[in-house]
C-alpha positions in Angstrom: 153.6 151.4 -7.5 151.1 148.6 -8.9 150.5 147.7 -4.8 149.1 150.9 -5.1 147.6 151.2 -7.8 145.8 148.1 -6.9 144.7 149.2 -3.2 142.9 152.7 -4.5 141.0 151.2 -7.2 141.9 154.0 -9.6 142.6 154.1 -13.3 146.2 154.1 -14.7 145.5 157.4 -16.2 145.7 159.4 -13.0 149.0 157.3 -12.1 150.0 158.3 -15.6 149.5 162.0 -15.3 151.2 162.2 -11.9 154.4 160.7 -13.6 154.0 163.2 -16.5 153.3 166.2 -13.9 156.6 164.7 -11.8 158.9 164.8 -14.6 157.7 168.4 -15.9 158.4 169.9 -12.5 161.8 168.1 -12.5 162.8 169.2 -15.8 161.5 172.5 -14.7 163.6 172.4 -11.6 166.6 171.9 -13.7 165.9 174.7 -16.6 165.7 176.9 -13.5 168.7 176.2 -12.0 171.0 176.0 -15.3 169.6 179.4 -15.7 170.2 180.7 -12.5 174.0 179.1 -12.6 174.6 181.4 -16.0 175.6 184.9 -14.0 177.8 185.7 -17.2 174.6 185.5 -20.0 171.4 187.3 -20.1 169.0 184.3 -19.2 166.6 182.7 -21.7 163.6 182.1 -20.2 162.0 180.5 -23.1 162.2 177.1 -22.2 161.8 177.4 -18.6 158.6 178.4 -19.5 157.5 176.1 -21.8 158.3 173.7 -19.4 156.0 175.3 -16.9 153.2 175.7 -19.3 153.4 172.2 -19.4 153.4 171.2 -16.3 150.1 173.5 -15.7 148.5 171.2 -18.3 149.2 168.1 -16.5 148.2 169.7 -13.6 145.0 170.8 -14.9 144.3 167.3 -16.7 144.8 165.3 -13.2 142.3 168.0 -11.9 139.7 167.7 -14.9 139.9 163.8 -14.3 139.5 163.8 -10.6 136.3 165.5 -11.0 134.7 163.1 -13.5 135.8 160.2 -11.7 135.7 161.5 -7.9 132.4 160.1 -6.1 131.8 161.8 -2.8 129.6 160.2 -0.1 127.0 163.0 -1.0 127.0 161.6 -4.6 126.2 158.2 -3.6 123.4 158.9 -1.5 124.6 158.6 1.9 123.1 160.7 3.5 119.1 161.6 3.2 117.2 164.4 2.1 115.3 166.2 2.8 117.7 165.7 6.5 115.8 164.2 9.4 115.2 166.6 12.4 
């Protein structure tokens, strides 16, 4: 993952978050499937969606930082205005 990390140039906080997002959708994966392997018990959703909550805070976290750090071309000046006809 460093190789990576290395070729894009980017912080280790978005490589940070997308761990953090990876395991909350894997834990969420597994609340969701010991609840739907309980056919016996009224489920508990409680967890399952605390763990989804969470993961929509990652998500949302990786989405705030991408746009404070995310330089399009049109940011840099690449292209002229007012454009040439």
């Amino acid at each position: 993952m460093k190789w990576l990390r290395k070729l894009l140039g980017y912080d280790d906080i978005f490589f940070d978050l997308l761990e953090a997002s990876a395991a909350q959708a894997q834990s969420s994966v597994a609340l969701l499937v010991a609840l739907l392997g309980r056919r016996d018990e009224a489920p508990r959703l409680d967890a399952f969606i605390q763990s989804r909550r969470s993961e929509k805070l990652v998500n949302e976290e990786i989405t705030e930082q991408l746009c404070k750090t995310f330089v399009t071309p049109l940011e840099r000046g690449a292209f002229p205005y007012p454009p040439r006809m």
